[in-house]
FIDOGU-713733 format. One record per residue: x, z, y of N, C-alpha, C in turn. Coordinates in steps of 0.05 Angstrom, whole numbers, plus 5000, padded with zeros to 4 digits. Last residue first. Layout:
N
XZYXZYXZY/...
***
This chain:
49
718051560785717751600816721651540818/716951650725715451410738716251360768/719552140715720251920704719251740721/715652560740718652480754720152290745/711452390696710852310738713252310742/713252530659712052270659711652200684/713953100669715552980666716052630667/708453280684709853260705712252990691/706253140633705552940651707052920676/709553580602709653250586707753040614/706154000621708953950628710053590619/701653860599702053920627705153930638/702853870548700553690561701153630586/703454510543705754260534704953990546/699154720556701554750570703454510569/695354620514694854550531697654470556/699054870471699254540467698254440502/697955380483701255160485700554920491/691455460472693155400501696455290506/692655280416691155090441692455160463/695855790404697455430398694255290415/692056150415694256190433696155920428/687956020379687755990407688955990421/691256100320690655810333688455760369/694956400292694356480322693356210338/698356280248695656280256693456440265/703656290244702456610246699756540242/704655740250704855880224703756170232/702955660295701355570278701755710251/706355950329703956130326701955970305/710855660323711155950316707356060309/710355190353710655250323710455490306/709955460402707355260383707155320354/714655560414713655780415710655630394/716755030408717655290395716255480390/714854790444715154770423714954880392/716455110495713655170493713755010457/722255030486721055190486718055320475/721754490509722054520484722454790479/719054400553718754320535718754460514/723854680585720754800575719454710556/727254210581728154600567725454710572/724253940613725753820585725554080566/724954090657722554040646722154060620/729754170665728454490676724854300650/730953630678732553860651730553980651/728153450722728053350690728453520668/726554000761727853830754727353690729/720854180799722554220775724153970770/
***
């Protein structure tokens, strides 16, 4: 994945976070958050390389 491609997930999965805290749907915001974690490290690896 590219930076952008990472970036625009990001903030997406954000989005989508925010959405389910207010619905409180707080298993489906762990697994985002988990997601977001995971994408925030690729991004930290294609930064670092």
């Amino acid at each position: 994945m590219t930076e952008q491609e990472i970036i625009t997930k990001l903030e997406e999965l954000s989005t989508q976070l925010e959405q389910t805290i207010v619905e409180r749907k707080y298993e489906l915001a762990a697994s985002l958050r988990d997601e977001i974690r995971k994408y925030t490290e690729l991004l930290e690896d294609l930064l670092n390389n």
